[in-house]
N, C-alpha and C positions, 0 to 999 in steps of 0.2 A: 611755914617750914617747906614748903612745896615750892611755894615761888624763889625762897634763899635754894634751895637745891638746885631749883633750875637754874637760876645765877650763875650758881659757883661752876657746875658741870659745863654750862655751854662756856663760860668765859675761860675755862680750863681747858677745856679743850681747845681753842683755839689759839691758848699761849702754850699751849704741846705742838699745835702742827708749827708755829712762827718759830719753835724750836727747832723742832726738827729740820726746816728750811735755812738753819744759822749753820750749815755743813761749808766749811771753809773750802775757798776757791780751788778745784784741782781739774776742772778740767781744757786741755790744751785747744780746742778751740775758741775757747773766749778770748784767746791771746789776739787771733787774725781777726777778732768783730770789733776789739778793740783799736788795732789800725788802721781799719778800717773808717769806722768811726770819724778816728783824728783826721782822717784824710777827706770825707764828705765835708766834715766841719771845718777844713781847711781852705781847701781848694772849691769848694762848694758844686761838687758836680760829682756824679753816678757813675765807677767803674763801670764800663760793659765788656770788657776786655780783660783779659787775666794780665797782673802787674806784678805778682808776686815772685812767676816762679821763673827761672831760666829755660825750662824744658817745653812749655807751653805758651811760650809769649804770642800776644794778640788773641790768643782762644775766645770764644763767646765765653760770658758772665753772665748769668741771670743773679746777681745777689739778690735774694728774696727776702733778707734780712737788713737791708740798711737802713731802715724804722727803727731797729731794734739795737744797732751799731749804734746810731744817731742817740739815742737814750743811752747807753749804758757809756759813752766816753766820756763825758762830763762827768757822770758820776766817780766814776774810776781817777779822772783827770784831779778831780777837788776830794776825793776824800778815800784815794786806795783802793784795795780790795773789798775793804770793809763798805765801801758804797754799794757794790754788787749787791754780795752777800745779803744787805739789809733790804734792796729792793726786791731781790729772790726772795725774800722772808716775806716781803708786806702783800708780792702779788700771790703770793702763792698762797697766805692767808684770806684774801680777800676773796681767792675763786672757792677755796672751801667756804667762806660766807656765803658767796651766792648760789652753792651747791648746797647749801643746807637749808638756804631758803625756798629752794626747789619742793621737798615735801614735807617743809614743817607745817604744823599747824598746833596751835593752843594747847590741844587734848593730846594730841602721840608729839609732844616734840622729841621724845625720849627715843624715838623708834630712826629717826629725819639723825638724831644725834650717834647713835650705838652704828648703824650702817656708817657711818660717815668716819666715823673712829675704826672700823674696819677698813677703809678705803683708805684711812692713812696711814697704816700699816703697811697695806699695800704696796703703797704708793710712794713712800718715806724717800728708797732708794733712787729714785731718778729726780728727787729736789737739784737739779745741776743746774750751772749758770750756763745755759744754752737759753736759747731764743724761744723752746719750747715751753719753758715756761709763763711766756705770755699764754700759748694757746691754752693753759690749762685754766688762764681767766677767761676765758674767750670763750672756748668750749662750755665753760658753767653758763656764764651769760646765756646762750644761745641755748642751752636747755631748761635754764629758770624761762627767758622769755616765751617759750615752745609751749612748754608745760601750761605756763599759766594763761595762755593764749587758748587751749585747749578749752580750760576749765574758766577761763572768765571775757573769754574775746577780747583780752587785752589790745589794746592802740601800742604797746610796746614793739609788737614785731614787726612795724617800721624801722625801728634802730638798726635792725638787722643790716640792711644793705648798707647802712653808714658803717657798721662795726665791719663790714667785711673789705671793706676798704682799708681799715686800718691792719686788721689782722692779715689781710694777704701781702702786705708790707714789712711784715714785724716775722713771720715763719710760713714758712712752706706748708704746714700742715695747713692751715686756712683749707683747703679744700674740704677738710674733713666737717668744717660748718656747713656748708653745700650739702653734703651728703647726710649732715643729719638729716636736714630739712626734709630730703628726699626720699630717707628710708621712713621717716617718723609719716610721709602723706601718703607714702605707699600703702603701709599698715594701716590707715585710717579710709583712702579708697575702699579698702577690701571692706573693712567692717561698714563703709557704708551702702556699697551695693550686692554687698553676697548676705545670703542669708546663713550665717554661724551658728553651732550649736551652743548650748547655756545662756547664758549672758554675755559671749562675747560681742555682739551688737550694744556697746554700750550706750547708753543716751550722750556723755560727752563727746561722743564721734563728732569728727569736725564734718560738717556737712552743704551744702549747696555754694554760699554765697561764701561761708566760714574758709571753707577746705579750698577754691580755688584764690582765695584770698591770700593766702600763705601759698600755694601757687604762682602766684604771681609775686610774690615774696622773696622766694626763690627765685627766680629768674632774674629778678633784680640783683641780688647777690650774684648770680653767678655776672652779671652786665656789669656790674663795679669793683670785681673783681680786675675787670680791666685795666684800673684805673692803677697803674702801676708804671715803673719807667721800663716796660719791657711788655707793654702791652697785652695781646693777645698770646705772645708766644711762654707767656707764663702759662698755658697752658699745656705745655709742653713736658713740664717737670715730672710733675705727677708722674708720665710714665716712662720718664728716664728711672726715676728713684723706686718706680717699682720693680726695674729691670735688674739695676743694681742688687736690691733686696732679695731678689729671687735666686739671683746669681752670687753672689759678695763671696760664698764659702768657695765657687770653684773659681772667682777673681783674684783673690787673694787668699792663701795658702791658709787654711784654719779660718779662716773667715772674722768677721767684727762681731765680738762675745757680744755686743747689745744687739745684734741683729740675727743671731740665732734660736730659735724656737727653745721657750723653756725647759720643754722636755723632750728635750734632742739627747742631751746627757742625761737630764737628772729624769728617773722615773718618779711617774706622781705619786708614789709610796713613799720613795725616800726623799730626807732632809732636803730642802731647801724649795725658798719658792709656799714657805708652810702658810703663811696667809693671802697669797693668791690661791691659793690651788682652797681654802677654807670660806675666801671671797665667792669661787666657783659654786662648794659645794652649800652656800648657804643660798644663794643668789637662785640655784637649782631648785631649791626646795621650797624658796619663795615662789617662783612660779607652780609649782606643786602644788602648793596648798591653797591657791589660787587660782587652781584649775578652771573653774567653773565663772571668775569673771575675765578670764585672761583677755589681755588689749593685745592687738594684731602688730601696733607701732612698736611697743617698748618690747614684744617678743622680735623683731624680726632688728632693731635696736642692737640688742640684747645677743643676739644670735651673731651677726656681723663685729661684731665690737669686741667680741669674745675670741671670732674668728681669729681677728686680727693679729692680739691680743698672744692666740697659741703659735702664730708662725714668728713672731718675733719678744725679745723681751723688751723691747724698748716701747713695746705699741702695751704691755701691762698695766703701763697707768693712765693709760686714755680709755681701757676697758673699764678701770676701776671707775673712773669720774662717769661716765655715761652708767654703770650699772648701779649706781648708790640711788640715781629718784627711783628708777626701775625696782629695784630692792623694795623700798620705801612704799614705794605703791601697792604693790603686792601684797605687804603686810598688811598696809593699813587695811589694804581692802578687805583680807579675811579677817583682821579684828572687828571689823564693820559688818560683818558677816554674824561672828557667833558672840557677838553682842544682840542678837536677836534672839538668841536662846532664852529659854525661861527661865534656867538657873542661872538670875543673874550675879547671884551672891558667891556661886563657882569661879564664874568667871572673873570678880574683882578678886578671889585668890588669887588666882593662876596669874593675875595680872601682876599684883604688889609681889606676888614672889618673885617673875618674871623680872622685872622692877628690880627686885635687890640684887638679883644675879647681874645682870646688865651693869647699875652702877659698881656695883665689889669686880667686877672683871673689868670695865674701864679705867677704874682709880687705882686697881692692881697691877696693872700690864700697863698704864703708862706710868705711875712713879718705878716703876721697876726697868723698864725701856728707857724711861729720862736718865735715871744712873746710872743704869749702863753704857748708854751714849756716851752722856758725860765723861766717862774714866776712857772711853774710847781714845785710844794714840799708838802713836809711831815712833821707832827709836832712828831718827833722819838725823845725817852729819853729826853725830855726836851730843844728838840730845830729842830730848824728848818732847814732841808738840803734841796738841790737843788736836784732834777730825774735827772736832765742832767749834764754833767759835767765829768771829767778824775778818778775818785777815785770808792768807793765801798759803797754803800746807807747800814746804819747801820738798814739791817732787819736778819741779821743772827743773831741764840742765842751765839754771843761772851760773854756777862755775864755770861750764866749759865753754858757755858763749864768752863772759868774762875772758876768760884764757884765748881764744880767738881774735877779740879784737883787741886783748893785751899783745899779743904777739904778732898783729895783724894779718891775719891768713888770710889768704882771699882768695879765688880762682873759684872754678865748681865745687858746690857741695856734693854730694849724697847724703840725706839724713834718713833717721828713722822717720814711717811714717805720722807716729803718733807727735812728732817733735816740732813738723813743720810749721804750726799754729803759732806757739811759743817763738820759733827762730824769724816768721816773719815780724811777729812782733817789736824783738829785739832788734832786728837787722835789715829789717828795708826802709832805704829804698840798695843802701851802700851794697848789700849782698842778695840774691834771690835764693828761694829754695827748689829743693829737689821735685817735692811732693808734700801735702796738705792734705789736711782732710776734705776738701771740698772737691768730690769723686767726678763732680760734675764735668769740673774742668778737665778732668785728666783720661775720661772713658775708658770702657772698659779692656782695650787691648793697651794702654800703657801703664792700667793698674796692672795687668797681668805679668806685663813684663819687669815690672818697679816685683812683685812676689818672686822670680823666675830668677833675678837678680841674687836673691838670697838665698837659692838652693843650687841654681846649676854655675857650672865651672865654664863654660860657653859663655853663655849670657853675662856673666861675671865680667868674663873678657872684653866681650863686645862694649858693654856700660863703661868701662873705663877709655877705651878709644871713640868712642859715638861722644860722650859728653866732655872729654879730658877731664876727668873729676881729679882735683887737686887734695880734697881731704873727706873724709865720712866722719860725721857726728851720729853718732850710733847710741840706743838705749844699749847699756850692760849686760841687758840680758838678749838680745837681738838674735840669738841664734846661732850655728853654722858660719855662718859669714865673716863672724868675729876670729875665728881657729883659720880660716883661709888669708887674714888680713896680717893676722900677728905670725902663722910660721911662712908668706911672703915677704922676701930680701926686699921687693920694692915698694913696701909700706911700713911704716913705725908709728908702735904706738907712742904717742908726745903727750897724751893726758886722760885719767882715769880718778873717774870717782865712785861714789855706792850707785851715781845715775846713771852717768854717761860715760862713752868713751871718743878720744877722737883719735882717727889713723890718716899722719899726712902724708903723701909721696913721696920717695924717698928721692930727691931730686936736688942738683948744685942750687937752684933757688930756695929750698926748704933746709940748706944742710944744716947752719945754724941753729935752728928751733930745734931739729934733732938731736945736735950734739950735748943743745942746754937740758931738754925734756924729755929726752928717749928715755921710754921703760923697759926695765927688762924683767919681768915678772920672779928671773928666780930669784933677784934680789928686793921684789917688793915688800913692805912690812905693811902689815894689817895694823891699823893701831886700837890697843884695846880698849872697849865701853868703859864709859864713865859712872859706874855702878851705885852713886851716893845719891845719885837723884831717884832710879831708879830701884831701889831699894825702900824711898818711901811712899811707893805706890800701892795699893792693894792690888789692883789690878795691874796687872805688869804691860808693859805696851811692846806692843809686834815688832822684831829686831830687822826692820824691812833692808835698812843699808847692808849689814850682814848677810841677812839672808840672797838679797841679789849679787854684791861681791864673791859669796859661796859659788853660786851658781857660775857667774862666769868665771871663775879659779878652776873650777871641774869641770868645763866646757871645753878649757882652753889646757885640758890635762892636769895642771897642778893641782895635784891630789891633797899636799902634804898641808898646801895654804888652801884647800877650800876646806879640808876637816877644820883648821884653826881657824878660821872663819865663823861657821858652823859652833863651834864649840862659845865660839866670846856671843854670837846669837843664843843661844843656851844659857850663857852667865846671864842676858839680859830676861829670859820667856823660859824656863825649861819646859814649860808644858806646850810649848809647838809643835805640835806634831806631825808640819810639813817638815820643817826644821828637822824633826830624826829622820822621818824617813828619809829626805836629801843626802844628809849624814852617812845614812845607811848604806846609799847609792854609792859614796864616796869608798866607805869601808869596801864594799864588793868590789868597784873597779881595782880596790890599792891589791886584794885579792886577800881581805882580813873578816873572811867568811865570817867569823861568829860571831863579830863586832857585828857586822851590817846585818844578820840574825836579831841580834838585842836589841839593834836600832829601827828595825821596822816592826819590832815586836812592841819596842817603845809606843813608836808611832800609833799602833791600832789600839791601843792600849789607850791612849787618849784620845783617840780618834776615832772606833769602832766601824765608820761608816767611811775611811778612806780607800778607798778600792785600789789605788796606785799603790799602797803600802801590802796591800794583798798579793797583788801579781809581783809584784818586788819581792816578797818573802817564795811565792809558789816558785819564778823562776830560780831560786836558787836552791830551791827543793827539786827541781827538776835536774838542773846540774848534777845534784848529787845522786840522784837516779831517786831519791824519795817522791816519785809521780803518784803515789795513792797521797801523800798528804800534799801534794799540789794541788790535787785534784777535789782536794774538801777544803784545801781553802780557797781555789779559783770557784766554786760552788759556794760556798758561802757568800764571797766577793758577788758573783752573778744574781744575790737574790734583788728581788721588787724592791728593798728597802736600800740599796746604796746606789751611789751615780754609776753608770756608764763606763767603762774606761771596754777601749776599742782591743789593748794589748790580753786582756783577760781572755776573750772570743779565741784573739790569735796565739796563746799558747796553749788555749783549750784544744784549739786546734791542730797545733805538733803533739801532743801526749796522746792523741785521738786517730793520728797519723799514726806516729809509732806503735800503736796498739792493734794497726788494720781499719780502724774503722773509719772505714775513706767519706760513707753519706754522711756521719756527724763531724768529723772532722771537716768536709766542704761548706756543712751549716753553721760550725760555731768560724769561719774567714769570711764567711758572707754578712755575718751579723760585725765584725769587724768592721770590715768593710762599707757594713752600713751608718758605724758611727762615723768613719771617719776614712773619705775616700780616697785618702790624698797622701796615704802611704804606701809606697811600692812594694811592701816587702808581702801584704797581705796578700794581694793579687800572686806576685812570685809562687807564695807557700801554698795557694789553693793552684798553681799551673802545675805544681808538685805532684800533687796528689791526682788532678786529674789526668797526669800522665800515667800513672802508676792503675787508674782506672781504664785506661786508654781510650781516653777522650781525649786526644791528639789537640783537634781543630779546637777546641774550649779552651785546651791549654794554652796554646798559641795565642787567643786571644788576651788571657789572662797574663801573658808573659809581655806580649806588645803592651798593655796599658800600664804595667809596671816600668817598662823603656821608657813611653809617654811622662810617666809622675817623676823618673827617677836615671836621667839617660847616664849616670855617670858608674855604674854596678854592672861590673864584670860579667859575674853569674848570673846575671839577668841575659846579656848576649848572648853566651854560652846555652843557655836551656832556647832561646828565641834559634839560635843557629842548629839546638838537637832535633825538635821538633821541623823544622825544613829536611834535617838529614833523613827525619825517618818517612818526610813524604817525598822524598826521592829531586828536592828542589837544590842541587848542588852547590850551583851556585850562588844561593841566598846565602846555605848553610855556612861556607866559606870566608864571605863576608860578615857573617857574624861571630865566627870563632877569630879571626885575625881584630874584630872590634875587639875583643874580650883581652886578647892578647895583648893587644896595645892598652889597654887600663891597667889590665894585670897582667905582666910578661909572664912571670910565674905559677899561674892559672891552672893547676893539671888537668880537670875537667877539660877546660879549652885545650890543650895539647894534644891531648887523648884523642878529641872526636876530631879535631883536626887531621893528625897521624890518620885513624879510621876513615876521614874523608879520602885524605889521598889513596890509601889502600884502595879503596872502593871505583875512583875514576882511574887508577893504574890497570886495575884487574880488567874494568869495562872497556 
C-alpha cells in the first residue's frame, strides 16, 4: 500500500506541474527569439548589432539567448505554438525531477515531495515561454550536482563547467550558476575553519582537498563561460541589467510589474503573493527547528535567494527552486533528530498523522487548483478561449498588423512597448520598430525618453519631427497619449480593436486610408457578447475585450459608450468587480452620483480587499462634505490586510489638510509618495501644506519636483512663481506666473500674483 501510494503521489504530482506548464503562449517576447531564431538558421551567423529597430541601428547586441532562439524556431516552424508550450511543459517538468531528486531519499520522500508541491505553487505563475525556463533546469542540475557532491564526493561536478557553457548561451541568468557555487563554498569555508556553536561544524563540511575541488570548479565555470560569440564582454551584462532593475520604475513611468518588489503594493497580510509569503514562513521555521544543526551554505543560500527574490517578483521563482533542498534538509535533519527520542511509538504517531495531513492537503489543493485552472478563460473577439491548453491565447495585435500590411502603411512607427516583440516578428526585415523589449539596446536615457513621450506635450512634439513618425500602433489602453492623438487635427484614428489601436498622419499620402477607415468614436457601435456559449460555463470567463474597450471609451471622454461597454462586460461576468468599480468611475464622471455609489459599493461587495474601489467611494464622500465617512472608509481601505493604493495617503491627506492637521496630513503625501513617485500632484498637495506651515524653502522644493514629473500644470507654476515672490526673487517670480498664463490664460491664482508682482516693483 505504501509503495502504490508513493506511485500514484509522486507520478501525480508531476503530471500537476506538466499542467500547469501547458499555460498557452502569451508572452510578446517569444515573438523576437523566434525571428531571431529563423534568421541564425537562415543566414547562419550571430546578430551583434541591432537589425530590428529604426531608432538604434548598428547598436551593440550581446544576444545571450541564441542557444535558446536556435531550439525553440524549429519547433515553432513544424509544429506552432503548441511546440513551445510542450517543450515549456517537458523542461520545466524535468527540473522539478531533478529538484526532487536533490533531497529524496526512501524513508522521507513524502517530506523531498510536500516542499516541492509548495514550490509549485509558488512557482506556477512565471511557467512563461521566455528562455528562463531553461535556467530553471539548469539551476536544479547544479544544485542536485552540489548537494550530492557534498554528501558523496560525486565525479558529477565536472559537468558543471560543460553545463555552464550551454546555459550562458541559452539565458543571461547563467551567472546565477556561478554564484551558487560561490555562496554554497563560502558557507562551507566558514564551517570548516571557524569553530561554530551546536553542531553547526558538520562532518559533511567539504573540506581540504573536497572544498578546493569545487573551487576549482568554479573557476572553470566562470573560464567557459567565455565560450560564447561575445566573449569576455558577456560579462558585462550582469551589471547593465542590474542597473536597469534598480532603476526600471524611475526609467520608465510605473515601472515593469515583474520587476517590482512584491510588497511594494501588496502588504504581507493582505491577499496575494499567499503561497510565496507561506513558502517564506515555512522555510523560516524549517531553519528554526533546526537550529542546533543549521549548515552555513544553505543559510547564507537561503538568505541571498530570498533577498532577491523580495526586490523583484520575477526573481520569486528562482528563490523558490534554490529554497525547496534547503527546506528538505532542514526537515529531515530534525526528524533525524527526535527520532532519537525514546518515545518512539509517539513519534510514529505524530508522523502517520503528519502523513495524512500532507497527503489530504496535496490531493486537496491540487484537484481543486487543476479545476479551477482548467475553467480558467477570456471573453477575446467575440468568444471565449481557454489560459490553459497547447496553442497561442489571441492577445497579440494580429488584426491591426493585418490592417497595416493590408493597406500598406509604411514610414516610422511608434509602438507600444509591450508590442515591439510581436511587430518584429510579423514585420521585419520590410518594417523596423520603435522599441522592444530588449532594454539593452535602447539604455537607459532613451528608455526614458520612449516613457516622456507618453506624458509630456514637449517631448510629444519633438518624437514626431526627430523620427517623422508616419503612424503609432498603440495597446487600447496606452494611456494619455491616446486623448492627445484622437482630439489632434493631424492624426486619425483608421483602426480599433479590444487590443489595439492605430493613429496615421493626417497627410495627402495617407488621405485615402483615411477617408476609407477614419473613426469617429461618436458614431462607433460596440457590438454585443455572444451570450449562448457563455451562458454554459459555470464559471463564467473575464470580459477582457470589454472591459479594455471600456477603458479607452472613458479615457477618450465617451462616457455614454464606455457605461455600454462596461454593461455587455457585466452580461458576460457580473461578479467583476473591477468591472463595477470602472463602471462606477464612469457613472461619477457623467456626474450620476448614486449610480457610481452602488457601483463601487457593488465592487467591495465582491471584492472586500479592492482599495481602488474604497478611495473611489471616500472621494466622492468627500465631495459631498461626508469627510467622517471618508475617513472610515480610507481607514479601513489603509488596513495591513489590503494592497497599497498611493491615492488613499493623498486624500487622507486633503481631509487632514482641511481639518489643520498640517504633521499628519504631510505623513499620509509622504507615504503617497512613497508608493508611487511619479505623480505630481502629491508633491504639489504636500508644497500646499507646507506653505501654510511656512516652510517656504520645502515647499519650493516640493513644487520644483512636481514641474520635474509633470511640466505641463499651470498651478504648479503659479505656487513655483508664489514662493520666489515671497522670497523677494522677482524675477523668477514673473517668469513663472506668465509660464502659468500661457498654459492657462484664464488662471486667477496667476493673474492675481502677477497684478501683486507688478504692484510690488511699481511701488519699489
Amino acid at each position: 500500500m505504501n509503495k502504490f501510494l508513493k506511485i500514484f503521489l509522486i507520478s501525480a504530482f508531476f503530471a500537476f506541474v506538466f499542467f500547469l506548464s501547458l499555460r498557452k503562449v502569451s508572452d510578446y517576447d517569444i515573438w523576437m527569439h523566434l525571428r531571431t531564431g529563423e534568421r541564425i538558421l537562415t543566414e547562419r551567423s550571430l546578430p551583434k548589432i541591432d537589425l530590428y529597430s529604426y531608432t538604434r541601428p548598428g547598436a551593440y547586441w550581446a544576444n545571450t539567448h541564441w542557444l535558446f532562439q536556435i531550439i525553440v524556431y524549429p519547433l515553432y516552424h513544424k509544429f506552432g505554438a503548441a511546440g513551445i508550450v510542450l517543450l515549456k511543459a517537458l523542461v520545466i517538468a524535468l527540473s522539478f525531477f531533478v529538484l526532487f531528486k536533490v533531497g529524496y531519499t526512501r524513508k522521507k520522500w513524502l517530506v523531498s515531495l510536500a516542499s516541492l508541491f509548495l514550490v509549485t505553487l509558488v512557482a506556477k505563475d512565471r511557467f512563461v515561454e521566455r528562455p528562463e525556463f531553461f535556467s530553471y533546469l539548469f539551476l536544479s542540475i547544479y544544485l542536485y550536482i552540489i548537494y550530492r557532491y557534498r554528501r558523496k564526493k560525486t565525479k558529477l561536478i565536472w559537468l558543471l563547467p560543460i553545463l555552464q557553457v550551454f546555459w550562458t548561451n541559452i539565458h543571461v541568468f547563467s551567472f546565477g550558476g556561478i554564484a551558487v557555487i560561490f555562496i554554497f563554498l563560502f558557507g562551507e569555508f566558514i564551517s570548516w575553519k571557524v569553530k561554530l556553536p551546536w553542531l553547526w561544524n558538520s562532518p559533511d563540511t567539504l573540506k581540504s582537498k573536497d572544498f578546493w575541488r569545487l573551487f576549482f570548479i568554479g573557476l572553470l565555470c566562470i573560464t567557459t563561460s567565455i565560450i560564447n560569440p561575445y566573449t569576455y564582454k558577456i560579462y558585462l551584462i550582469p551589471f547593465q541589467l542590474f542597473g536597469f532593475l534598480t532603476q526600471h520604475r524611475s526609467i520608465l513611468l510605473g515601472g515593469i510589474s515583474e520587476l517590482i518588489p512584491p510588497f511594494a503594493n501588496t502588504p504581507f497580510l493582505a491577499p496575494g503573493f499567499f503561497f510565496y509569503k507561506l513558502l517564506i514562513v515555512f522555510s523560516l521555521l524549517s531553519f528554526l527547528i533546526n537550529y542546533r544543526r543549521l549548515n552555513l551554505a544553505n543559510f547564507f543560500l537561503y538568505a541571498i535567494f530570498l533577498n532577491l527574490s523580495l526586490r523583484a517578483i520575477r526573481n520569486i521563482i528562482i528563490f523558490s527552486l534554490v529554497c525547496a533542498p534547503i527546506m528538505v534538509e532542514n526537515i529531515n535533519s530534525f526528524m533525524k533528530t527526535i527520532e532519537n527520542f525514546n518515545s518512539r511509538r509517539a513519534f510514529r504517531l505524530i508522523r502517520n498523522a503528519a502523513v495524512i495531513v500532507i497527503v489530504f492537503f496535496m490531493l486537496t489543493a491540487g484537484f481543486c487548483l487543476t479545476k479551477g485552472l482548467l475553467n480558467l478563460s477570456l471573453y477575446e473577439h467575440g468568444r471565449v478561449q481557454r489560459i490553459f491548453g497547447i496553442g497561442a491565447l489571441k492577445v497579440f495585435p494580429e488584426e491591426a498588423i493585418d490592417f497595416i500590411f493590408k493597406e500598406n502603411i509604411s514610414g516610422n512607427i511608434f509602438n507600444t512597448f509591450g508590442y515591439g516583440g510581436y511587430f518584429i516578428y510579423r514585420c521585419y526585415p520590410e518594417r523596423k520598430v520603435f522599441i522592444d523589449g530588449r532594454t539593452a539596446i535602447y539604455g537607459d536615457d532613451y528608455l526614458r525618453y520612449f516613457a516622456d513621450t507618453m506624458s509630456y506635450s514637449a517631448v510629444f512634439d519633438d518624437l514626431i519631427k526627430r523620427f517623422n513618425i508616419n503612424y503609432f500602433l498603440l495597446d487600447i489602453n496606452t494611456g494619455g497619449i491616446l486623448k492627445r492623438l484622437y482630439n489632434d487635427p493631424g492624426w486619425k484614428l483608421v483602426y480599433l480593436d479590444s487590443q489595439a489601436v492605430i493613429f496615421l498622419k493626417n497627410t495627402p499620402e495617407n488621405k485615402l486610408i483615411i477617408e476609407r477607415y477614419g473613426i469617429d468614436l461618436n458614431k462607433y457601435k460596440i457590438i454585443p457578447p455572444n451570450l449562448e456559449r457563455v451562458r454554459t460555463l459555470k464559471k463564467k470567463p473575464y470580459p477582457a475585450d470589454y472591459s479594455r474597450t471600456g477603458l479607452f471609451l472613458h479615457g477618450l471622454g465617451f462616457y455614454d459608450k464606455a457605461q455600454e461597454a462596461y454593461k455587455f462586460a457585466l452580461d458576460i461576468n457580473p461578479d467583476s468587480a473591477d468591472i463595477h468599480n470602472n463602471l462606477g468611475a464612469v457613472y461619477k464622471d457623467k456626474k450620476e452620483t448614486e449610480l457610481a455609489i452602488k457601483e463601487y459599493k457593488n465592487a467591495i461587495s465582491l471584492n472586500p480587499y479592492m482599495t481602488s474601489a474604497y478611495v473611489n467611494l471616500g472621494l466622492i464622500y468627500q465631495e459631498k462634505g461626508m469627510v467622517d465617512e471618508a475617513m472610515r472608509l480610507y481607514q479601513k481601505a489603509g488596513s495591513p490586510f489590503n494592497p497599497k493604493n498611493p491615492m488613499l495617503h493623498n486624500n487622507l491627506g486633503d481631509i487632514y489638510k482641511e481639518k489643520g492637521f498640517y504633521r499628519r496630513a504631510i505623513s499620509e503625501y509622504d507615504k503617497a509618495i512613497q508608493i508611487n513617485p511619479q505623480r505630481f500632484e502629491f508633491f504639489y498637495n504636500k508644497g500646499l501644506v507646507l506653505i501654510k506651515m511656512g516652510r517656504l524653502s520645502e515647499a519650493l522644493i516640493c513644487f520644483l519636483k512636481a514641474r520635474e514629473i509633470d511640466s505641463s500644470v499651470a498651478l504648479v507654476y503659479n505656487s513655483i512663481g508664489a514662493c520666489y515672490l515671497d522670497k523677494g526673487d522677482y524675477l523668477r517670480a514673473e517668469t513663472e506666473f506668465k509660464k502659468a498664463l500661457e498654459l492657462d490664460p484664464n488662471l486667477p491664482e496667476a493673474k492675481s500674483n502677477l497684478e501683486k508682482l507688478e504692484n510690488l516693483t511699481e511701488n519699489k
